[in-house]
N, C-alpha and C positions, 0 to 999 in steps of 0.2 A: 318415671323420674324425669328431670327436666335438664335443663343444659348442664354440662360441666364444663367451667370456666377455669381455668389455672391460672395462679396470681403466683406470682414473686412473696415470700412474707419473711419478714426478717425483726426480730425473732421468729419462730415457727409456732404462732398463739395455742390454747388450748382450746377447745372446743366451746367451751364455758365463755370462756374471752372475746371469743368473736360472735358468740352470742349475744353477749349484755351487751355488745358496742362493735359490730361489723364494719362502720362507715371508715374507718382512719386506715384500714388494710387493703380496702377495695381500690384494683387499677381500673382504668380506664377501659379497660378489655371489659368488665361488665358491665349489664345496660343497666339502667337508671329503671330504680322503683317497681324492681324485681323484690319480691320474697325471697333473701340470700341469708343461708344457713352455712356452717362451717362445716364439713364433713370429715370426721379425724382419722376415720379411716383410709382416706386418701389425700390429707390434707393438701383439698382444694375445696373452693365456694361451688356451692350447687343454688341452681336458678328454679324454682320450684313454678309451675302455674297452675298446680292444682294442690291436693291434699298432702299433705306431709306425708312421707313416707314410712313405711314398717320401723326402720332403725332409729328414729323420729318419734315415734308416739304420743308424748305428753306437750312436745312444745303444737303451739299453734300463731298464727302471724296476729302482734300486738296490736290491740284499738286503742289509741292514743287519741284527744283531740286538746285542743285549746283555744278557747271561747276570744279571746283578744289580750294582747300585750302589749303595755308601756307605750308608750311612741319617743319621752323624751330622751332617751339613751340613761345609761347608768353613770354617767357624770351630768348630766341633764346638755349634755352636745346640742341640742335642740332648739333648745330654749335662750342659749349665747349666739347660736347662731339666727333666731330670728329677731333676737333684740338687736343685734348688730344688723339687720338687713333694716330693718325696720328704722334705725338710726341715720341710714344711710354710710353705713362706713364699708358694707359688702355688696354686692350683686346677686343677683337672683340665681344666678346659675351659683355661687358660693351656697348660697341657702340650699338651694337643690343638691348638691354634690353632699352637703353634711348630712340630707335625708335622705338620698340613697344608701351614702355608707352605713345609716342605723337601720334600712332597711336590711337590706345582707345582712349585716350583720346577728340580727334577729330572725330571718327565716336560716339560715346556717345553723345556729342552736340548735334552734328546736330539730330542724333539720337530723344533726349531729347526734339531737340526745335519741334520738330515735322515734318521736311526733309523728303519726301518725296522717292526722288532719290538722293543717298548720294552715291558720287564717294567713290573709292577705286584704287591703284595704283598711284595715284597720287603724294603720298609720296617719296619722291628724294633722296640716299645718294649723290645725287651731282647733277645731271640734270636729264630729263624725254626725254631727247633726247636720250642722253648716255646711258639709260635703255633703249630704242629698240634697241640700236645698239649692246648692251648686249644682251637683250633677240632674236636679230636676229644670233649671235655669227660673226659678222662682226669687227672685232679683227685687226688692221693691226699687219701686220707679226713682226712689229720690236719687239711687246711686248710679244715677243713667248709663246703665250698661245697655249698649248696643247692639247685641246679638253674637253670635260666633261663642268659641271656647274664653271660658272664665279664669282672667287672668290674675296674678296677685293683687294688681289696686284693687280691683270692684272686689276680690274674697275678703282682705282684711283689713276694707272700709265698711262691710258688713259687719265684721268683727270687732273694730276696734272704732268705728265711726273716721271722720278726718274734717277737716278747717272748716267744711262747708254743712255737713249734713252730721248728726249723732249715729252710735251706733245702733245694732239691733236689740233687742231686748236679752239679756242673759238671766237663763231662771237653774236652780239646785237640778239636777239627774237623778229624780226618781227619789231617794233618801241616800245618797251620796256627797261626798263634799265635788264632787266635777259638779261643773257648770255647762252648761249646751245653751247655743245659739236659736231660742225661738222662732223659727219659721214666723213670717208673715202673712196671710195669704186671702184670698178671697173670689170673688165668684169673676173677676177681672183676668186673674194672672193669667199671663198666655205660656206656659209650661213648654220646655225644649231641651232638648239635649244636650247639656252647654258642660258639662264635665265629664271627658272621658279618664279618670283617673283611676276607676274601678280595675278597667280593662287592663290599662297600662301599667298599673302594679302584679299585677296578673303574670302580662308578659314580662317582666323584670324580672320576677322572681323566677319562671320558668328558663330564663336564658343563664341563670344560676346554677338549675340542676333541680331544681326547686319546685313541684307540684303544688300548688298551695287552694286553699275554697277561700274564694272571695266573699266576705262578709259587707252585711249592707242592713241599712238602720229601713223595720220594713215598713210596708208601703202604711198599713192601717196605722202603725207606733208612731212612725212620721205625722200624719195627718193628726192623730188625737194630739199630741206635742204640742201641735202650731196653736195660733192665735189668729182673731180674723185682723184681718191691717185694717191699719188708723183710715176709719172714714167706713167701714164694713160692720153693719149691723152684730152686736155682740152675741144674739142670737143663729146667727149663721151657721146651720153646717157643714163642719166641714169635710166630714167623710164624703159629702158629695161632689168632691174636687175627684174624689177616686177612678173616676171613669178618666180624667186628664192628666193624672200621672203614671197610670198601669202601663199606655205606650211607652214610657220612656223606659221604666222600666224593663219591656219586653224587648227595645233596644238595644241594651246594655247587657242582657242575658243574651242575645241571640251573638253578639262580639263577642264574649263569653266563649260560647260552644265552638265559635269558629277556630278563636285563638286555640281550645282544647282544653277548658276547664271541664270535670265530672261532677264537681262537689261545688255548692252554693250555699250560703248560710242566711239569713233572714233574720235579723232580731227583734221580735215581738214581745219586747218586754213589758209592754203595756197587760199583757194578759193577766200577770200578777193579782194586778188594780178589780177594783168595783167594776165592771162594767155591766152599762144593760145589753139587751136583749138585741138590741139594733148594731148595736156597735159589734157583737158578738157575730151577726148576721154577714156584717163588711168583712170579717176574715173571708167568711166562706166562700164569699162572690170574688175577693182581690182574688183567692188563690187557684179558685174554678177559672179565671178570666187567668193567671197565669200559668195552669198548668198544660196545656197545648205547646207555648214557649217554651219551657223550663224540659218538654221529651227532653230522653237524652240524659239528662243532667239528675240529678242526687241531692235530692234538697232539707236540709235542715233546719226546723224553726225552732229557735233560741229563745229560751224563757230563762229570766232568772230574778233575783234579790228578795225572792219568798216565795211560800206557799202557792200555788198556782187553784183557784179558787174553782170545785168539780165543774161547773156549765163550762167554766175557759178550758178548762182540761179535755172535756168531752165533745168542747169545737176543736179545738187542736189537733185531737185524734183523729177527728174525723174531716181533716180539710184532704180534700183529691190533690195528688202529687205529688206528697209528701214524703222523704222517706226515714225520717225520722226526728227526733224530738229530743231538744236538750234541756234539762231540769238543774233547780239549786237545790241540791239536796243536803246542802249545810244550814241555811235558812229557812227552807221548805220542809222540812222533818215531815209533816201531812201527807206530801207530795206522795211518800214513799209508799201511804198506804192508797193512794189512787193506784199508782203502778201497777202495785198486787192484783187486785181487784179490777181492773179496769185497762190496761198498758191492749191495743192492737198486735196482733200474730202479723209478724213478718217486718214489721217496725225497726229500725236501731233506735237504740235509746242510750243516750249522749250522759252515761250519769255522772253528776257537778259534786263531788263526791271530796275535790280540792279548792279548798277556800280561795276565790279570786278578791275577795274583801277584809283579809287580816293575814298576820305576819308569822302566826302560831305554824309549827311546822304539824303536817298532817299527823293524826294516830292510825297509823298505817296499817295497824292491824284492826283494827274497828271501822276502818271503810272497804280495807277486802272482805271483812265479813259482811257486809251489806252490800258490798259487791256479787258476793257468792248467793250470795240469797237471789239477787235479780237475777244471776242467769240461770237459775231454774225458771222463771217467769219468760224471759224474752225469749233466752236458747245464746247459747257461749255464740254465734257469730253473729249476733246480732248486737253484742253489749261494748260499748264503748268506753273509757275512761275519761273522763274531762273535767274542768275547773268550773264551779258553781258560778261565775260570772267571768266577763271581761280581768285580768289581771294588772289592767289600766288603773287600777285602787289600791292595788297594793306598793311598797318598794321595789329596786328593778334585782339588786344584785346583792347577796351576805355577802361576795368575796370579797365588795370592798370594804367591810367595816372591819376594820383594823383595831379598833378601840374596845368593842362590845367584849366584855369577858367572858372567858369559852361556856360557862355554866349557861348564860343565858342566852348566849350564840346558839347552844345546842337546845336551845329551844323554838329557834324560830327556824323560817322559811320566807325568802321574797321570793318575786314573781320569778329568777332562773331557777331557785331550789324547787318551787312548785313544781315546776314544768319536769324535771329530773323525777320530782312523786308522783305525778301522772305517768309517767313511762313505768316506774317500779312499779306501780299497781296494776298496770297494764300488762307487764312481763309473769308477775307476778299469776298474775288470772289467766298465763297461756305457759303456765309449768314452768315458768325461768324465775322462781323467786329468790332476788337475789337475799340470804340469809341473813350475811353480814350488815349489812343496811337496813333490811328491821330491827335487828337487834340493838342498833344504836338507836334508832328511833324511838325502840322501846323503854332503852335505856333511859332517852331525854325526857318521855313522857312520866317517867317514875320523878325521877330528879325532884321535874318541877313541881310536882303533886308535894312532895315533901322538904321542899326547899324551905329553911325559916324565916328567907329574905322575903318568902310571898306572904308570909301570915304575922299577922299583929293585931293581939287578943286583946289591946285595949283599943285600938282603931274599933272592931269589930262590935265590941260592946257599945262605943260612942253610939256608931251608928244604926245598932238595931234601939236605941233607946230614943230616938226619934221620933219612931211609929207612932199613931195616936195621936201626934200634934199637932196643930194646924199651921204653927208658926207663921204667926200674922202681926204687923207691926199693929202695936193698941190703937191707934186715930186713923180717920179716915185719911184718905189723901185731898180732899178740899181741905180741911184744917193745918195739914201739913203743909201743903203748899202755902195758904196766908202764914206761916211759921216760918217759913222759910226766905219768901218775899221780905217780911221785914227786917232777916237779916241781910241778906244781899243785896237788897235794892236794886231788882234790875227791870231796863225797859221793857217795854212791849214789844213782841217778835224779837226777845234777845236771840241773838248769834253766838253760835261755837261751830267747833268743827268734833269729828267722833273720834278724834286720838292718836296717829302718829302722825307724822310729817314725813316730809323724803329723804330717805337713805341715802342718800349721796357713798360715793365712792371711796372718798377720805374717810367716812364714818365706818363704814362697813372693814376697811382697811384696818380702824381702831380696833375695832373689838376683836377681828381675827387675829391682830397681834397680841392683845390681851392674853385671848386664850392660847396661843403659843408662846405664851410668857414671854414675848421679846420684849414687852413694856412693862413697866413696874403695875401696883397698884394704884399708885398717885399719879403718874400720867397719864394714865386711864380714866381714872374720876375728874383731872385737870380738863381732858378733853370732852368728856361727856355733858362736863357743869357748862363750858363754852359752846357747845351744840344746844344745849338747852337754853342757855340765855340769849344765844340768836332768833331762835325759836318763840321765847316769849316777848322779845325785843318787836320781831314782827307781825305778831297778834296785835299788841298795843299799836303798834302803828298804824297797822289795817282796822281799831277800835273795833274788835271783835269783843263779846262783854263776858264769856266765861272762857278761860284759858286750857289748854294742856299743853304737858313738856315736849310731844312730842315725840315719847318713847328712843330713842337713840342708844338708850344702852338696851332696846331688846333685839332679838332675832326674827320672835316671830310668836305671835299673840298668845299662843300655846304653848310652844314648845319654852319659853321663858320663865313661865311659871314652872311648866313642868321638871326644869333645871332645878329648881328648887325646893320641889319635893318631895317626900319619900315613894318609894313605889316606882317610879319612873326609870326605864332607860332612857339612853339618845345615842342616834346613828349617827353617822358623818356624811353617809350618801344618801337615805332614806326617803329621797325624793320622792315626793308623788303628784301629777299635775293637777289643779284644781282648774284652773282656764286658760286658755292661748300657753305664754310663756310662762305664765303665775306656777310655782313649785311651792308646796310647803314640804314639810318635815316632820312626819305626826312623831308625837313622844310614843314609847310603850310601855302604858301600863301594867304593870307584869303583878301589883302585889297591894298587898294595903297600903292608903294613902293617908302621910299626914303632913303638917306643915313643923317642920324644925327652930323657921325662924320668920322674920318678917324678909317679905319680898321686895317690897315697893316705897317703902313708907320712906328709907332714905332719897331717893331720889324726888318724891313726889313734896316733901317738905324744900328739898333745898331750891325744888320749882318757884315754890308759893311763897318763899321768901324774898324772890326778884320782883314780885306784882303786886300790887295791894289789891287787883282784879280776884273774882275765884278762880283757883287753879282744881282742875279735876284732876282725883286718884283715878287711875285706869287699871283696872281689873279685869279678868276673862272668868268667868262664869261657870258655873261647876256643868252645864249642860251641852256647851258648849269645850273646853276642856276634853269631856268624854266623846262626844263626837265627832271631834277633828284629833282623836288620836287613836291608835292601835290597841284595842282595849282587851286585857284579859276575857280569856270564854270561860272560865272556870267556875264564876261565878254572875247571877244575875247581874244584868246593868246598871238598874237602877240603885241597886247596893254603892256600884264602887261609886256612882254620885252622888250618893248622899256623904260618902268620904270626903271626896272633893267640896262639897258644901262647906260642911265642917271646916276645912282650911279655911275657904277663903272667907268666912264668916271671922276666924281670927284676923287676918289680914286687914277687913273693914272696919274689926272694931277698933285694931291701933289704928288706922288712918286716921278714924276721927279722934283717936284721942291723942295724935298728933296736930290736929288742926284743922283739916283738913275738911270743909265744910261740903264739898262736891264731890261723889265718890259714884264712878259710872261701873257699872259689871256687865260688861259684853255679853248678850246673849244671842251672837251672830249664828249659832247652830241650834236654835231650839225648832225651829219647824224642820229644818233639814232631817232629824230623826223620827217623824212622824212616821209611823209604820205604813207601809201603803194598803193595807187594810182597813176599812173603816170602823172595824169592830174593836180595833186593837187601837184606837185615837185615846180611846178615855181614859187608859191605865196608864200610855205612857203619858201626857200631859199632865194628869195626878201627878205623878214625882217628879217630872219635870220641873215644874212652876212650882211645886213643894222645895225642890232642892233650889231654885232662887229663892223662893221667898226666904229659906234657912240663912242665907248667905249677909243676911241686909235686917232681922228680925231684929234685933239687939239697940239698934243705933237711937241716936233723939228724932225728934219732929224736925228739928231744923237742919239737920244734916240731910242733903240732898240726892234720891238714891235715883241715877240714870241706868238704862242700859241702854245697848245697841242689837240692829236685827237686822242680817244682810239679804242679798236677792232671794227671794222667795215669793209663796205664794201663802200670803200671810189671810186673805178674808174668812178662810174656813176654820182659822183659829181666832179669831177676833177677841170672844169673849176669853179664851184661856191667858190671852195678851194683858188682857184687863187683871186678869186674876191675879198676874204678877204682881201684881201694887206695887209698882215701881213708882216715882215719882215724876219722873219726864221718859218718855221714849222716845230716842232716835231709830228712823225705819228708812230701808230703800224705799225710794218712789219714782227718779225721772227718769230710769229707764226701761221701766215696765209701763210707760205714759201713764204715770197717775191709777196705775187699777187700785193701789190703795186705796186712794179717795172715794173710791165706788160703792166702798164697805159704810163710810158716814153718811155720803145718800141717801142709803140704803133705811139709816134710821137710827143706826148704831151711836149710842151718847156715849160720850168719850171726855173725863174729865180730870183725868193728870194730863201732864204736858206732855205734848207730840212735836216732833220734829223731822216730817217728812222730806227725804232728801230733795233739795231744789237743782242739783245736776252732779251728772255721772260722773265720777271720780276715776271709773277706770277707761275713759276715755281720753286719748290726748286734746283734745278740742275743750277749750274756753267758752263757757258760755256768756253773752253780756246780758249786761244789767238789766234791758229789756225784758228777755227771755226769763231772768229767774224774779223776776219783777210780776212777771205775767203768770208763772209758777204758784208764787206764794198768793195771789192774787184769787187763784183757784181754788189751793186751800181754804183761804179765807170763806171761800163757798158756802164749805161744808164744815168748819171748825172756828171756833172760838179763838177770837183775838189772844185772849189774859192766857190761852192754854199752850197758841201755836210757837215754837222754835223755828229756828233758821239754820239752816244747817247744808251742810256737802254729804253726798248718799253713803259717804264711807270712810276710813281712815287713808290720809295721802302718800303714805308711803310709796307705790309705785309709782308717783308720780314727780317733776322736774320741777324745782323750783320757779321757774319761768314758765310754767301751768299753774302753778298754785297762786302762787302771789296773785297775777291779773284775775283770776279765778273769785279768789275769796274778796279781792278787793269789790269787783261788782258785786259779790253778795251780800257784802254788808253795806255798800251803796243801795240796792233795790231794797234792803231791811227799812235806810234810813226815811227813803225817801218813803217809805208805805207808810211811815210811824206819820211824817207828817202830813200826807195824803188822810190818815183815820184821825188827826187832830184838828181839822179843819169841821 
């Protein structure tokens, strides 16, 4: 047996109690990151360093891990504190004191809940991309950084661009709503060690109390990420950079070991994906070239967000140095049968067993049973408990939602309740199952299954009655379009913009008092008609030729609708971060979905009654809808979308039979869901582009159906874009330079309207008239005068009205001046 330690304990716990939760009794007299058990026979802590003892039997020391968590705090503290640094109204050392304190704060939990292997570095001032491409000092030259450690201007002038230079490109995270900072790179960069923040969180946490494994975005994920920089052959490899950024890394691991890290994590998420032959070959070589470095240390490589494809499986296994492997085995369900069949003798295996990508509280007894299965496979000390991905995707905290009603409270889980189910099922699988706590859990899982809030048998009939149809408007869209031209009459390279405008202070102040009823309903609407008419007061000014209101009475392009209709909860804290400071709020779909009443139609008439201009309906899309929100797993996907279609197919048909001749349906998350399998593209694209087409089938020729499509990585869905039959599409373009335009080159005819973004809207920097002059200019290259739009890559809401104004004013200066340049 091992040391006897005597503590003071008041009350005198039970043995049980200081089991489930040791940490709140322990003095200072015991050493840190002991195996401490309570012994009630002589109630005092015993310090074990080897096998549990005879009187001891069933328990054994918990494997706990967690793959990554939140960074913006559970009130989003993060996110106020870099909009106010960034404003200039705080100091850098401000900003840094609010992200220490969410660091502690966050390794203390998990700490506390009993977390076994508790990341570190995970924490973001903007992305976990952008931080290797920092800590590799891979800088492009425009932001003339000088060498030495990388300070806030050069990080988020990368991030955010600034007055002189644009930002970096921002592309979707794999099929996630996060956004990560595209590396730039090429066979130029001279790569250096210009970020030690790996280290330094490391030691932070450890002067805590805090042992934590440093996680780090790996070396091959990184490289396949990037993109070659402007002026670098688009054929370039880039895995051939690997020989120049392995030192740095070996760097950074070796401060590591010094400082006294055991445990390393590596996230190769890329593995998921198609890869060939070659690319599968770079794991082998990065981790033979780091496994000399890494002696000593305990390495984990991180896979997650699906199925892990057997060649990637059976490189993974077999990389030298490794000492174990973490899987999503919420979305990898296949995975489970590699394991079986094929899992390495002597391995830990990291099973992802807790949803780090939805709000569903675990069924805790259906992952200990596929937990018990593994550890006849691996062997009980090699099996670990952990979250199917980062927890970065989920909400931070249930404790704050004060609103959600207990019934469907006790359905979910955020990212702390998670972290609390990783330790039960950890406890659990080393004889400490706590009883009580499955039972509830079991309880909630019954509930839901039988709750009559979830099910509604004509919703359900609507939409199996679907099937079979092709739901396609009767005329082409060249005939629509001459339909629609003669009734709006508009120029060549008409101008709009893609839908809301900026949230001002005052505004957002309005509608928070709305909903806490300090304002009636008629000052409400008083204010909201005045924010609108300012709104189209300076459209016409700026003689932009198709209008919107501007949205002012929404929240948030999703969660608005989802206020209104059935099926849906909504949180009050349920932040989740999508980029930098950007937070949404997904709805949660808990149930069948239908529409009660019209959503939009009053506010979008009382718009188009101030302009004789077209004013567009602004809509969100049923594919989008489900992808920026917390969706039932109960039943397939594609199901609850075709509900969501349904609605908002009513929705469009009053618009137009309110008047309303422009009606755009956001389809800013349809590539974002694309599975990262290539096998798996063509069944969700099928109902994808089916549940739009449903949405818009109904209406006339001359009603004008838009949608919009945010950063992404649109050429490998080109044709299913088409397939939409949309009538104009608005698309990001200027801040991925133009790779849109690559795909018309290419050969692709394109003959509804397009409106590829002519500048980045979420950057604070103004482009002139030149610039977006020289933009449309390009288009013009590759697309048809009669078809192209003019447009800003995005909706302006995070942006300042003294951005926008100067902004849009040059854009529809370079519009005008091009109309009369091609009339000449």
């Amino acid at each position: 047996m091992g040391k006897i330690y005597p503590v003071t304990i008041s009350p005198t716990p039970t043995a049980q109690s200081c089991i489930n939760n040791p940490l709140p009794f322990l003095s200072n007299s015991c050493p840190p990151f002991f195996s401490l058990l309570y012994h009630g026979r002589t109630n005092q802590f015993v310090s074990f360093d080897s096998d549990l003892p005879s009187f001891l039997p069933t328990y054994r020391s918990m494997a706990s891990h967690i793959v990554g968590y939140p960074r913006m705090g559970p009130k989003r503290e993060l996110k106020f504190a870099l909009e106010s640094f960034w404003d200039g109204k705080t100091t850098a050392e401000d900003l840094q004191k609010v992200s220490a304190d969410l660091r502690s704060s966050i390794w203390k939990q998990m700490s506390d809940v009993g977390i076994k292997y508790i990341p570190s570095n995970t924490f973001s001032y903007y992305d976990q991309v952008l931080d290797t491409t920092t800590m590799l000092g891979a800088v492009p030259p425009r932001y003339n950084w000088n060498g030495g450690e990388i300070g806030f201007d050069t990080y988020f002038s990368m991030a955010r661009g600034n007055a002189s230079v644009p930002a970096m490109e921002m592309t979707k995270w794999f099929d996630t709503n996060y956004h990560f900072i595209v590396p730039e790179l090429g066979p130029e960069v001279k790569f250096s060690y210009a970020s030690h923040k790996a280290v330094n969180e490391y030691k932070e946490a450890k002067a805590l109390g805090v042992d934590t494994v440093p996680v780090f975005v790996g070396p091959i994920s990184y490289l396949l990420l990037s993109k070659p920089a402007k002026g670098v052959e688009k054929t370039f490899d880039l895995l051939s950079l690997l020989d120049k950024i392995l030192p740095i890394y070996k760097e950074v691991i070796a401060e590591l070991k010094e400082a006294g890290a055991t445990w390393i994590q590596f996230d190769e998420a890329t593995l998921v994906k198609d890869l060939e032959p070659y690319q599968l070959e770079a794991f082998t070589k990065a981790y033979s070239a780091l496994e000399s470095s890494c002696s000593g240390l305990n390495v984990i490589l991180a896979t997650y967000f699906a199925d892990i494809p057997a060649d990637a499986f059976k490189t993974l296994t077999s990389l030298p140095g490794v000492s174990g492997y973490t899987f999503d085995l919420v979305r990898g369900e296949k995975t489970l049968d590699l394991i079986k069949t094929s899992f390495p003798s002597g391995k830990y295996l990291f099973a992802g067993v807790v949803d780090g990508r939805n709000i569903w509280a675990n069924d805790l007894a259906g992952s200990l049973t596929v937990l018990k299965s593994l550890e006849g496979i691996v062997g009980k000390d090699k099996l670990v408990v952990s979250t199917s991905s980062s927890l970065l995707h989920t909400a931070v905290d249930l404790v704050n939602e004060t609103k959600l009603d207990d019934e469907i409270k006790s359905w979910l889980a955020f990212a702390a309740q998670k972290v609390v189910e990783v330790n039960a099922l950890a406890k659990a699988l080393a004889g400490q199952k706590d009883e009580a706590f499955f039972a509830a859990n079991a309880a909630a899982q019954a509930s839901r299954k039988t709750s009559p809030r979830v099910n509604n048998e004509a919703v359900q009939k609507a939409a199996v009655a679907l099937r079979g149809n092709d739901h396609r408007r009767a005329t082409n869209v060249s005939a629509r379009l001459d339909a629609q031209q003669k009734k709006l009459n508009l120029p060549i390279l008409p101008t709009t913009t893609i839908g809301s405008f900026p949230q001002t202070i005052e505004l957002r102040r309005v509608r928070r008092e709305y909903k806490a009823k300090k304002i009636s309903e008629e000052e409400y609407v008083k204010a909201i008609k005045e924010e609108i008419f300012k709104v189209v007061q300076l459209q016409e000014e700026l003689d932009i030729d198709v209008l919107v209101h501007g949205e002012p009475e929404r929240n948030d392009m999703v969660e608005y609708f989802g206020e209104q209709l059935s099926g849906f909860a909504f949180t009050a804290n349920g932040w989740v971060q999508s980029y930098g400071s950007r937070c949404v709020k997904p709805p949660i779909i808990y149930g069948d979905v239908s529409r009660p009443k019209a959503m939009t139609v009053f506010w979008s008439t009382m718009a188009q009654e101030m302009t004789k201009r077209p004013m567009k309906g602004m809509l969100t899309g049923p594919v989008t809808i489900l992808n920026w929100s917390f969706v039932r797993n109960d039943q397939p996907r594609f199901e609850t979308c075709y509900q969501i279609a349904l609605a908002i197919k009513d929705e469009v048909e009053d618009l137009e039979k309110a008047g309303i001749t422009v009606i755009q349906i956001d389809e800013a998350a349809l590539r974002e869901g694309l599975p990262l399998r290539k096998a798996e593209h063509a069944f969700y694209l099928d109902w994808a582009v089916h549940s739009f087409r449903i949405t818009n089938v109904g209406v006339q020729d001359t009603t004008q159906i838009h949608t919009h499509m945010c950063y992404s990585n649109f050429n490998d869905i080109i044709h299913s874009i088409i397939n939409m039959d949309a009538d104009v599409i608005t698309i990001e373009n200027s801040r991925s330079d133009e790779k849109l335009l690559s795909v018309f080159r290419e050969g692709v005819k394109y003959g509804a309207g397009i409106g590829p973004g002519v500048y980045d809207i979420h950057s604070p920097r103004i482009p002139s008239m030149e610039e977006i002059h020289d933009r449309i200019n390009k288009m013009l290259a590759v697309l048809e005068t009669n078809i192209l739009w003019v447009n800003p890559d995005c909706g302006l809401k995070t942006r300042k009205y003294g951005e926008v104004k100067p902004a849009l004013e040059n854009m529809v200066t370079a519009a005008k001046k091009l109309r009369a340049e091609l009339a000449k």
